[in-house]
N, C-alpha and C positions, 0 to 999 in steps of 0.2 A: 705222178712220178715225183718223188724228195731233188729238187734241187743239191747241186751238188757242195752246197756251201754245209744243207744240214747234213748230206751223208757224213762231210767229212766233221762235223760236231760230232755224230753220235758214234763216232770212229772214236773220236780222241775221250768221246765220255765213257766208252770201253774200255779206254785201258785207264783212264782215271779211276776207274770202277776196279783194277789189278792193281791198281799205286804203280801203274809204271807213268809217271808225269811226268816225266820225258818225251816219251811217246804222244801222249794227251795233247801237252805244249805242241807239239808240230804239226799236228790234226786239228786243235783249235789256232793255231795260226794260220793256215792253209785255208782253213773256213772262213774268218775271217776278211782274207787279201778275198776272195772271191766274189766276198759281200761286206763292205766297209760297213754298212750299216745295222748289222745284227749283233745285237745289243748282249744276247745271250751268249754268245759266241766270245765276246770280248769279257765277260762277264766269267766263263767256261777257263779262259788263257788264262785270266787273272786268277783263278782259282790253283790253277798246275801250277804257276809260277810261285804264288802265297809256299804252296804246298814243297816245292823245290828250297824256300828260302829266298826266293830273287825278289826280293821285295821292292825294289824301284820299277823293275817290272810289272809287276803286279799290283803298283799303284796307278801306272799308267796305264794298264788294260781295264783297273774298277774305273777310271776317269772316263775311258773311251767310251764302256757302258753305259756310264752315267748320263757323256754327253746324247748318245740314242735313244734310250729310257731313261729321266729323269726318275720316274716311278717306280723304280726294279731296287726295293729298297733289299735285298741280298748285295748285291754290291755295293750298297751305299753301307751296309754295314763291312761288310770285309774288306771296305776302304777304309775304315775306321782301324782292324786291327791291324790291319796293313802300316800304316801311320803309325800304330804302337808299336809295332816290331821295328819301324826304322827311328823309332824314339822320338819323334813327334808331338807325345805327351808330357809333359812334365807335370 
């Protein structure tokens, strides 16, 4: 039986999968609070949020991931544009 941290992942990657990230963001947050330490999960939030524009958000969800998989090099890259979008780059 899926734990209910991923039910509620592959909830929120449903309607990421409709561009409703709204939806996603509180499905991947709720997954999240359930399991502090699921990497993908935080990794999932930071994507809705990227995808919303909330980009301080969603630097702090690529950092969460990061800090649980160091090796989950998709957030470590979408930490990157993350930082571009909030002009980080010069």
């Amino acid at each position: 039986m899926e734990s209910l941290h991923s039910i509620l992942n592959l909830l929120g990657y449903a309607f990421a999968k409709q561009k409703d990230y709204q939806q996603a963001e509180k499905h991947f947050a709720q997954s999240v609070a359930k399991s502090s330490g699921f990497a993908y999960g935080y990794y999932n939030l930071g994507l809705s949020e990227l995808r919303q524009q909330k980009y301080a958000e969603a630097k702090a969800a690529f950092e969460r991931a990061l800090k649980q998989d160091n090796d989950l090099a998709k957030a470590r890259y979408n930490l990157g544009v993350t930082e571009g979008k909030l002009g980080n780059f010069k």
